[in-house]
C-alpha positions in Angstrom: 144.5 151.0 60.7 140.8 150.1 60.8 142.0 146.3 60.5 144.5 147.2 63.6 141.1 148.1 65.5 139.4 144.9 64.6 142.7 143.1 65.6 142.4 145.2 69.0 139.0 144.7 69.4 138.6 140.5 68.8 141.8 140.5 71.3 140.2 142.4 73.8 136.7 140.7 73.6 138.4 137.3 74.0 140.3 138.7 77.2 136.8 139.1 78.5 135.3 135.8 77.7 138.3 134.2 79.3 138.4 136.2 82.2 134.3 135.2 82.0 135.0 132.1 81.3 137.4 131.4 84.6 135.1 133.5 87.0 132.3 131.6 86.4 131.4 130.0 89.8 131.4 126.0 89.4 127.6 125.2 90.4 126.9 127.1 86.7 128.7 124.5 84.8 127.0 121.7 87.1 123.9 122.7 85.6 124.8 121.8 81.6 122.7 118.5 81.1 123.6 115.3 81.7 123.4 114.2 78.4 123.0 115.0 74.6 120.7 113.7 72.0 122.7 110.9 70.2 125.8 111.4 72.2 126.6 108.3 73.6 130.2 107.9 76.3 132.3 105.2 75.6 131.1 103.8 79.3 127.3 103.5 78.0 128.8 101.9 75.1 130.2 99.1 77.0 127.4 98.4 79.8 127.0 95.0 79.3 125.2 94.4 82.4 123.6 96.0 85.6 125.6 95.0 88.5 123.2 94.9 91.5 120.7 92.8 89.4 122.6 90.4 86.3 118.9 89.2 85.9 117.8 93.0 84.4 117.2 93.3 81.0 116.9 97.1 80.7 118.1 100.4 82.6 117.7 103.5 82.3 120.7 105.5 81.7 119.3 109.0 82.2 115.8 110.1 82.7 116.1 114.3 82.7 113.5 116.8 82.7 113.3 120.7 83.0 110.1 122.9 83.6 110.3 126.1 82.4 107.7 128.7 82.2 106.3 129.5 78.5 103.6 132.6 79.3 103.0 132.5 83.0 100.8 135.0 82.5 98.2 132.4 80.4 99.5 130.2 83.0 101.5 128.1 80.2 104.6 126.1 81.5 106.8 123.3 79.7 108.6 120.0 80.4 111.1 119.2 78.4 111.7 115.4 78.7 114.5 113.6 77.9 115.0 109.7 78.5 118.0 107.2 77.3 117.7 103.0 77.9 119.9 100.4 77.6 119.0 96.9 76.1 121.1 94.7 78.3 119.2 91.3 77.8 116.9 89.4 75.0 113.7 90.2 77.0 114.7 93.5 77.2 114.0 94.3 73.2 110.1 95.4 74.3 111.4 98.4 75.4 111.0 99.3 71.6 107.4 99.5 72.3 106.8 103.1 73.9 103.6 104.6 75.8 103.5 108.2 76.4 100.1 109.1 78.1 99.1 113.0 78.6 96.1 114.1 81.0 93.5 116.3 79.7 94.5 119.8 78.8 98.2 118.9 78.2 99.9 118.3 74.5 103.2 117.3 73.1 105.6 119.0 70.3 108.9 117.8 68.6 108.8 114.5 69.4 111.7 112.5 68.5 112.5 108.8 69.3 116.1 107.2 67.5 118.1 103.8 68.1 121.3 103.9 68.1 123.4 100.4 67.5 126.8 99.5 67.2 128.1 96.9 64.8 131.0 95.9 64.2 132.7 98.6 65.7 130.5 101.2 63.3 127.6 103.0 64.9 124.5 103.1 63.3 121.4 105.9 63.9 117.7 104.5 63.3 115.7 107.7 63.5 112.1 106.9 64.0 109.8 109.4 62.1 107.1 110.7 64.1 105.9 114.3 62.9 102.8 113.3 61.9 102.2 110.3 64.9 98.5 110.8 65.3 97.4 110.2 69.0 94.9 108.0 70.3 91.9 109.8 73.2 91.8 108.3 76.2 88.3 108.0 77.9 89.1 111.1 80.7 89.5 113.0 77.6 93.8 112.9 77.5 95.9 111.8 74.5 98.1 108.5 74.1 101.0 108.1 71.6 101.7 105.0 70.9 105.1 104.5 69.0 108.1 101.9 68.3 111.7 102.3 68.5 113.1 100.8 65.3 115.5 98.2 64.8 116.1 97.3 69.1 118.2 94.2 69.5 120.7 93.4 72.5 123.3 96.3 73.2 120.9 98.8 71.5 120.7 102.4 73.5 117.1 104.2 72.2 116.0 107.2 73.6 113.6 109.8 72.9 112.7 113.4 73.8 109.4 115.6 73.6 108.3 118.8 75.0 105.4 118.8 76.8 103.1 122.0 77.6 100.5 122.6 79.8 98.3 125.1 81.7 98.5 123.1 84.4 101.4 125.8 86.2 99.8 125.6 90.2 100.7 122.2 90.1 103.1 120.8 87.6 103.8 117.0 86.7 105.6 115.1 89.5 108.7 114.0 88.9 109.1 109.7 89.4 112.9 109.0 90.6 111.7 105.3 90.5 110.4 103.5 87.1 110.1 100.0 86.5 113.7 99.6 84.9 116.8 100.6 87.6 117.7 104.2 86.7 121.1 105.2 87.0 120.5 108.7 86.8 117.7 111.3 87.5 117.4 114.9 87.2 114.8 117.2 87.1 115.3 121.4 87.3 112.7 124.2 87.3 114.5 126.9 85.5 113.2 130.7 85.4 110.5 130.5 88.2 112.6 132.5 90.1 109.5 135.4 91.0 106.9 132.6 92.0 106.9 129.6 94.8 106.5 126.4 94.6 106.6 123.8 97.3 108.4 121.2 97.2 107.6 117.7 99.0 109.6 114.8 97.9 110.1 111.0 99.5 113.8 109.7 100.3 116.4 110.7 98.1 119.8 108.5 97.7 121.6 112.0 97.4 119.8 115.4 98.5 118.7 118.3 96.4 121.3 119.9 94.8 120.1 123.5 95.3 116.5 124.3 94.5 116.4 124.4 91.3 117.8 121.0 90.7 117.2 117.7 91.9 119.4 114.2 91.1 119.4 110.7 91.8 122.0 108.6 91.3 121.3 104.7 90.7 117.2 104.4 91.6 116.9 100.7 92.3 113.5 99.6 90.4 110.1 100.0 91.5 108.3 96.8 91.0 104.1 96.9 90.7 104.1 93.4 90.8 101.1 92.3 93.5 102.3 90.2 96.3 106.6 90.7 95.5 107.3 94.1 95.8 106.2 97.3 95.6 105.8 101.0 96.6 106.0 99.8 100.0 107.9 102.8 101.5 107.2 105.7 99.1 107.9 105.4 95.2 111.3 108.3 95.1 109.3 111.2 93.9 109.1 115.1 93.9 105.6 116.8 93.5 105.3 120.9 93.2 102.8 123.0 94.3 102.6 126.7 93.5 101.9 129.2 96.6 101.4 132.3 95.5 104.6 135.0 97.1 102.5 136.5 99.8 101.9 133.1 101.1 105.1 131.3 101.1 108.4 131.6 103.0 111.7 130.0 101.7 111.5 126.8 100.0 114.0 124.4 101.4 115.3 121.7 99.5 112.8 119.0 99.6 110.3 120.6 102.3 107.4 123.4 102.1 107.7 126.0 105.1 104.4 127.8 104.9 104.5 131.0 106.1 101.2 130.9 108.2 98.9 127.9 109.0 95.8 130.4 107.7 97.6 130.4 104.2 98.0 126.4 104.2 94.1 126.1 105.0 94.0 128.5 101.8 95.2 126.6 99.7 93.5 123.3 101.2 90.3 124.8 100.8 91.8 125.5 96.7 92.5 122.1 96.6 88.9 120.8 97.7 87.4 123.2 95.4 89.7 122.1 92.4 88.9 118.5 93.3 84.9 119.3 93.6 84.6 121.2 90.1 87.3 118.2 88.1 84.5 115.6 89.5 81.5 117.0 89.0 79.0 115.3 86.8 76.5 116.5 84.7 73.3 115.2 83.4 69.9 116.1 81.8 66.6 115.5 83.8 65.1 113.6 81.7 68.2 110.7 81.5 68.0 111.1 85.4 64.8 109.9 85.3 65.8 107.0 83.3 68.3 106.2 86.1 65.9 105.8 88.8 64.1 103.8 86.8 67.1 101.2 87.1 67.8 102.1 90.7 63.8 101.6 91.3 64.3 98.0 90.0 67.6 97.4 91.1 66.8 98.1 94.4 62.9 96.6 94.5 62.5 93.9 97.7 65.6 95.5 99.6 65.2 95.1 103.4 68.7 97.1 104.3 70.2 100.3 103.3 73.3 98.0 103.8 71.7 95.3 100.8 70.8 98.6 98.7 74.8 99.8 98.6 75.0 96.2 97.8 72.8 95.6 95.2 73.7 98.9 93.7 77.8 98.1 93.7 77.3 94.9 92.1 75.3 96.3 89.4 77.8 98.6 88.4 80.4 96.5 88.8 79.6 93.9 86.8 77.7 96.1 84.2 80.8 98.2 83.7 84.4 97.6 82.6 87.9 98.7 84.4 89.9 100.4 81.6 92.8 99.8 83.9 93.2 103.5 84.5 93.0 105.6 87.2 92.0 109.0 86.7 89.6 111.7 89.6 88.9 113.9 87.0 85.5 113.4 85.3 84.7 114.5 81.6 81.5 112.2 80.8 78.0 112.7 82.0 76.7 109.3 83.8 74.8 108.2 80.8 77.3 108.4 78.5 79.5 106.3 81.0 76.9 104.3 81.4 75.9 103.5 77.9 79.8 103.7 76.9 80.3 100.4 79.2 83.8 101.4 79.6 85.4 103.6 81.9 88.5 104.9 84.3 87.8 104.1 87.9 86.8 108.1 88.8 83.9 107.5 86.2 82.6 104.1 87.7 82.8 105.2 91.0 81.4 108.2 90.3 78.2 106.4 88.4 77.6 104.2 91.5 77.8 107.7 93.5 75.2 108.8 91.0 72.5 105.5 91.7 72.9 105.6 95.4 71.6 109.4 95.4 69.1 108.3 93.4 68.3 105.4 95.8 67.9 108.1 98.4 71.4 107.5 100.5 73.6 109.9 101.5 77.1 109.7 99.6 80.1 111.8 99.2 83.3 111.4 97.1 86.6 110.1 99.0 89.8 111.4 96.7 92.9 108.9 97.1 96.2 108.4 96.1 96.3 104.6 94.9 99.3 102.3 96.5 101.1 103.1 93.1 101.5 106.8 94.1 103.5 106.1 97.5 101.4 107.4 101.0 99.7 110.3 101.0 101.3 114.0 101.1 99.9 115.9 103.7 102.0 118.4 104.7 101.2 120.4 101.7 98.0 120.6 99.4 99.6 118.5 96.5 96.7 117.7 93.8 98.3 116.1 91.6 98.2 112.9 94.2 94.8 112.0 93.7 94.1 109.7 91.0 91.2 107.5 92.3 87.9 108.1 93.8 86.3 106.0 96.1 82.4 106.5 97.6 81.3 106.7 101.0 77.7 106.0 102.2 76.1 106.0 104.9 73.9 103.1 105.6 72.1 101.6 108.6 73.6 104.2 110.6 77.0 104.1 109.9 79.6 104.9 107.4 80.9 102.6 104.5 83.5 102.5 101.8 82.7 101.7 98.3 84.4 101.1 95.2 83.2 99.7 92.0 86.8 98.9 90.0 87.4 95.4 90.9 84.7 92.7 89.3 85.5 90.0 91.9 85.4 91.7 94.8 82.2 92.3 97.1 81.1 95.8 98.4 82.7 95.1 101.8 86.2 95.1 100.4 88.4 97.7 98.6 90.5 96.9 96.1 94.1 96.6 97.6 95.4 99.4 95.4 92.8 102.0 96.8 94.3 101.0 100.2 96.7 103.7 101.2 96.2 104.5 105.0 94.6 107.9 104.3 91.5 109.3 101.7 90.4 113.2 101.6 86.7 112.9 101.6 84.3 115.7 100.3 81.5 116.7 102.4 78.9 119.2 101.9 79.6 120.9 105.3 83.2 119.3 105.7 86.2 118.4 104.1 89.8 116.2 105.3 91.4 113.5 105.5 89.9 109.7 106.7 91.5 106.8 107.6 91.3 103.9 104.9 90.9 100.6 106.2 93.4 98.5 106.8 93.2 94.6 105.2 93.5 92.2 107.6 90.9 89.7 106.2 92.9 86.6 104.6 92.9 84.0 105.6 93.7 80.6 103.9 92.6 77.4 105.2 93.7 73.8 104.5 92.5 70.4 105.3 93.8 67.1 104.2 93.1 63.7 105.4 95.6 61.0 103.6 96.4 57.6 103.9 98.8 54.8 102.7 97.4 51.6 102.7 100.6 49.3 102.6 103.9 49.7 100.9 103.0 49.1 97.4 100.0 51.3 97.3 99.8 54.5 96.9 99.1 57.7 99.3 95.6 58.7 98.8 93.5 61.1 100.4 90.9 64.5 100.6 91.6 68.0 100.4 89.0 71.3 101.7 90.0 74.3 101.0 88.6 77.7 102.0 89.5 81.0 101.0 88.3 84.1 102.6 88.6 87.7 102.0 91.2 88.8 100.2 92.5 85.4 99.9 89.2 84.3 98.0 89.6 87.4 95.7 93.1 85.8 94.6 92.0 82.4 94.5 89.4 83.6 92.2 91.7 85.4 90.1 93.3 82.0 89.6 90.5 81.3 87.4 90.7 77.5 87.4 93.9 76.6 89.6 93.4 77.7 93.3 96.8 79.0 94.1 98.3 76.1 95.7 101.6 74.6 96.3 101.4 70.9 96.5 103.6 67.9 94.9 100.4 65.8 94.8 98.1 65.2 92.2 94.8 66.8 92.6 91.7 65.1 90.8 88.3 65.7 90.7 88.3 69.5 91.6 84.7 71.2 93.0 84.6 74.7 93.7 81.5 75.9 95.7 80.7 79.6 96.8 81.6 81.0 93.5 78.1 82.6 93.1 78.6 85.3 95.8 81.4 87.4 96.4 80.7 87.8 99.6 80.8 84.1 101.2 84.4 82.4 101.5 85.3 80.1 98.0 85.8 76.7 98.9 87.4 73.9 97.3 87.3 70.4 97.4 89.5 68.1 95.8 91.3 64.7 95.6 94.8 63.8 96.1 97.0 61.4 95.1 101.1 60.7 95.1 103.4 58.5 94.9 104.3 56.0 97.4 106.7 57.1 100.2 110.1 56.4 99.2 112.1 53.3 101.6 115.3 54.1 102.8 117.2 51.8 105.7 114.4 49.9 106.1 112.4 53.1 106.8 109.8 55.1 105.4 109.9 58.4 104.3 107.5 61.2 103.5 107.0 64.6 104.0 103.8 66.7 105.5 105.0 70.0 104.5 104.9 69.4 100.9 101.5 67.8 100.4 99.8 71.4 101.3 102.3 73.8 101.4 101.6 77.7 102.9 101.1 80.4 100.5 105.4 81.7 102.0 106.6 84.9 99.8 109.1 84.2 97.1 112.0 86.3 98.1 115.2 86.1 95.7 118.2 86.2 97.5 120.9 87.2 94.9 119.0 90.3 94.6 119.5 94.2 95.9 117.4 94.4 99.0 114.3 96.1 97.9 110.7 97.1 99.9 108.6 94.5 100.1 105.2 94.7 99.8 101.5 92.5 100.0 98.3 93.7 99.0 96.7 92.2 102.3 97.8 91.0 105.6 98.3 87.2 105.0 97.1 84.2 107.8 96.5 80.7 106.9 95.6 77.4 108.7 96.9 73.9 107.3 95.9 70.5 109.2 96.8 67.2 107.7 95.8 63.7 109.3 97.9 60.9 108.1 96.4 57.6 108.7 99.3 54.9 109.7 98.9 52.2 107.9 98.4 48.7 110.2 102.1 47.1 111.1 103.9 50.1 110.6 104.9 52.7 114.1 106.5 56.2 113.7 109.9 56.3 114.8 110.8 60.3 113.8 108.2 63.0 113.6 109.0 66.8 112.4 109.7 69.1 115.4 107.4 71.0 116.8 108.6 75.0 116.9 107.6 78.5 116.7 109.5 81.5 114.8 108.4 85.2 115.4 110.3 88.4 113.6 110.4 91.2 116.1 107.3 93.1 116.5 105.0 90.3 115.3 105.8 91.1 112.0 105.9 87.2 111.1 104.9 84.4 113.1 105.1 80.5 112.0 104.1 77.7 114.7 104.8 74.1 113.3 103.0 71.3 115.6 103.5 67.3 115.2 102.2 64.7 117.2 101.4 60.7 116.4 98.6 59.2 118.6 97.0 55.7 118.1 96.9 55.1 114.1 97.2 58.6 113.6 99.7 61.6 112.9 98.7 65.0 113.2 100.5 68.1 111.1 99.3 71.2 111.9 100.7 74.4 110.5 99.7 77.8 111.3 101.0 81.5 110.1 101.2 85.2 109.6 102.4 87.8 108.2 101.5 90.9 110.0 103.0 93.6 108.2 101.8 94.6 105.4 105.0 97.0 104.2 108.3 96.0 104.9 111.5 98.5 104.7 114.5 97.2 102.3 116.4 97.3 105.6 114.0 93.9 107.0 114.5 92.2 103.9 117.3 90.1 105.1 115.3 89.0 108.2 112.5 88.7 106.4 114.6 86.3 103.8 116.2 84.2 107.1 112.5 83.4 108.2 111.4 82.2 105.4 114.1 80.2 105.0 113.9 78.8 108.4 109.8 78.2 107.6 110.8 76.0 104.8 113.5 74.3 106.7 110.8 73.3 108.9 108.3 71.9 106.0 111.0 70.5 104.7 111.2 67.9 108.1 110.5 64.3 107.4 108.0 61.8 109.2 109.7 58.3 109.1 107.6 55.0 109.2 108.8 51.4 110.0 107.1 47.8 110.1 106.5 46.7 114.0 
């Protein structure tokens, strides 16, 4: 009998897990996760190759994360991080070498990294031990771990997976749709923050919100950080979250924070300002203070400018200091120990040159921005968790000017491109918003060549100047000993001058020589447009269309005189033209003429956009194909 009742009782319990079981709505199955730890489908298996790209050598087959709270009352949460590659190509086999870095206050537990290979039709698990991985400290004062898949070779799939915890609940981690390797799926879900708020601000989605709790995207195209090719030109795919506490919020909607009254969003912008003040703060003794102004005393001595002090005072930390590479606006070193450390994240230098200039009596205040890397700035909500740089601004002789330290060849009168993004939230003591950053539109590349063929059997000879200003010097500088020039000449005898100051355009000097034009029909043949050739984008056509972006606005000059040699006249020249993109977005002007012993070549263009949607890419593409068309023009010669 009392088995009977057990017999009844398992029947009737799995009547009500099946009638459970079918009633369940649909969107609750939709929320199991995408994929499990060493569970590989039979269509990862066979990825051979990523479709919109054959040239990638990795993808991301899932990148999926869920924040859940741990003990909101300590204001603990958790991210719990799951990521899964593909080794597609030869190239691709550094994937194995993995980076995970954590900002200060935020740790890691049950880290676990594996391989996963199949040969010869057997599958084979390289589990990567990693209990005891002992991180590295960072100079804010965060951890690194530095680990390496084992045993990655083409076909591989490695993944790994981590929770992550930190007290860092009003604003939690954004989420990156976008890496440097295509993604072709991304989730992220808050789970159990039901009773709280956050906002939710996010850039362009290929597939909205599914619900507010969860968030996918379904092949991410790459995000390239490559200067001068592509970048975050239109907003790196991204969701940020910022808590508002329940009496100051209305409903979230997917994607978008409605605020409930503009006095509560002022709230929580004066939060942020405070938040950003105490993170920044330095703090030192008097006595190394006094130290300091004995530098800035000496530093500055002879001065005749406020303008030449900012000057003097950038170029000392500049050069006296070294980038780390990082960016980081929270500060966890007093300026002596930055100072003496020599190394630093770009809050900290900035921050020490902030330091001197109050010492040298100027007035200066902190300017918080989001570098190019983050995508433009958020402000429809108070999202801290954008600011990762910190720039200075002084005012001097009168008016107000931008500072920053980070970049050794650049002058005081030029940001680095990457702190560049349209808008900064500057820190004043009886004011606080947001400024507008300037915008770089001084490059400018110019190019002068005088060249002459003396008679058939010699060869073409001739003089190149070169000048490079603004941004353009700062790149041909960064070309250490090339300057970043297309020609199918030879140069010789190179001489840089203007190297000494930052501030004063580079030129270069230099002497050319090339083979003798080649004779065709009793012609002969040569071509202008490839002894100095303009600095034109490289855009790959076989590619998915992607945002372009440059760091600067791009213009450049190029005039070549070609001396005809005696008994020869110029029966073709190149054709004169002009090509513009709508909106002045590009503009080439090609002009030839031939006078008496004489042709003249002149070549001038622009690019005057500095961001351009995937959706001008093909226009883009047709211009400069249509530019090098027009290079590509020959002059012909023949004997009177």
């Amino acid at each position: 009998m009392r088995c009977l009742s057990i017999f009844r009782a398992q029947k009737l319990g799995f009547r009500l897990l099946l009638l459970l079981t079918l009633g369940l709505p649909g969107r609750l199955w939709a929320q199991r996760p995408p994929l499990r730890w060493g569970v590989v489908s039979e269509t990862e298996r066979e990825l051979v190759r990523y479709q919109p790209d054959t040239l990638v050598a990795v993808v991301i087959l899932y990148d999926y994360g869920v924040w859940t709270p741990q003990n909101f009352d300590e204001g603990k949460v958790a991210l719990r991080h799951h990521r899964r590659y593909k080794v597609l190509r030869p190239e691709g086999v550094g994937i194995a070498d993995q980076v995970l870095d954590l900002a200060p206050g935020e740790s890691i537990k049950g880290l676990l990294a594996q391989t996963i290979n199949y040969e010869g039709g057997k599958r084979r698990v390289h589990k990567l031990k990693l209990k005891f991985l002992p991180p590295q400290t960072r100079p804010d004062g965060g951890l690194r771990y530095v680990f390496r898949f084992p045993e990655v070779s083409v076909g591989s799939v490695v993944e790994y997976t981590y929770l992550l915890q930190t007290q860092a609940w009003e604003q939690l981690k954004p989420w990156f749709f976008q890496q440097t390797y295509p993604v072709l799926w991304s989730e992220v879900r808050l789970r159990g923050f039901e009773p709280y708020h956050y906002a939710v601000v996010g850039r362009p989605l290929d597939h909205p919100p599914l619900g507010f709790q969860r968030w996918v995207a379904k092949e991410v195209p790459p995000w390239p950080v490559e200067p001068l090719t592509a970048g975050p030109a239109d907003g790196r795919k991204q969701l940020r979250f910022q808590f508002f506490y329940p009496d100051e919020s209305a409903q979230v909607l997917p994607g978008l924070a409605a605020m409930a009254s503009a006095e509560a969003m002022q709230r929580q912008w004066e939060m942020l300002g405070q938040n950003l003040e105490q993170d920044s703060r330095l703090y030192e003794d008097a006595d190394k203070l006094a130290a300091f102004q004995t530098l800035v005393d000496r530093l500055i001595y002879g001065a005749a400018t406020e303008t030449e002090i900012v000057a003097r005072l950038h170029a000392h930390v500049r050069d006296y200091l070294i980038w780390d590479s990082t960016y980081a606006a929270t500060i966890a070193r007093s300026p002596s120990e930055i100072y003496y450390a020599r190394r630093a994240h770009s809050g900290e230098i900035n921050m020490l040159l902030m330091q001197l200039l109050y010492q040298a009596g100027l007035s200066a205040h902190k300017v918080f921005v989001p570098t190019v890397g983050q995508g433009p700035p958020i402000t429809e909500v108070a999202i801290r968790s954008q600011f990762d740089h910190i720039v200075v601004q002084v005012m001097a002789d009168g008016h107000y000017l931008l500072v920053d330290a980070t970049e050794p060849l650049l002058p005081a009168t030029l940001l680095p491109p990457a702190s560049l993004n349209q808008l900064g939230w500057v820190m004043r003591p009886d004011t606080m918003g947001w400024i507008r950053m300037p915008y770089p539109t001084y490059d400018l590349t110019r190019a002068s060549l005088q060249l002459q063929w003396l008679h058939p059997d010699s060869l073409l000879r001739g003089e190149l100047n070169l000048s490079f200003e603004g941004y353009a010097a700062w790149r041909a500088r960064r070309a250490s000993d090339d300057p970043p020039l297309e020609t199918r000449l030879e140069m010789g005898n190179l001489r840089w001058q203007g190297g000494d100051s930052l501030s004063q355009p580079l030129a270069v000097s230099a002497t050319l020589t090339g083979p003798s034009p080649s004779s065709e029909g009793g012609g002969y043949i040569l071509y202008p447009g490839q002894w100095v050739a303009p600095p034109l984008p490289e855009l790959p056509s076989g590619r998915r269309y992607r945002p372009l972006y440059w760091e600067s606005l791009r213009s450049w000059e190029t005039n070549v005189s070609f001396f005809i040699p005696e008994g020869f006249r110029v029966v073709r020249l190149p054709e004169s033209k002009r090509i513009t993109l709508p909106g002045q977005d590009a503009s080439f002007e090609l002009r030839c003429e031939a006078g008496a012993g004489l042709v003249l070549w002149q070549a001038e263009g622009r690019i005057g956009r500095r961001r351009f949607p995937a959706d001008h890419y093909a226009t883009l593409l047709v211009w400069v194909q249509t530019v090098a068309e027009l290079l590509a023009q020959p002059l012909v010669l023949v004997p009177e």
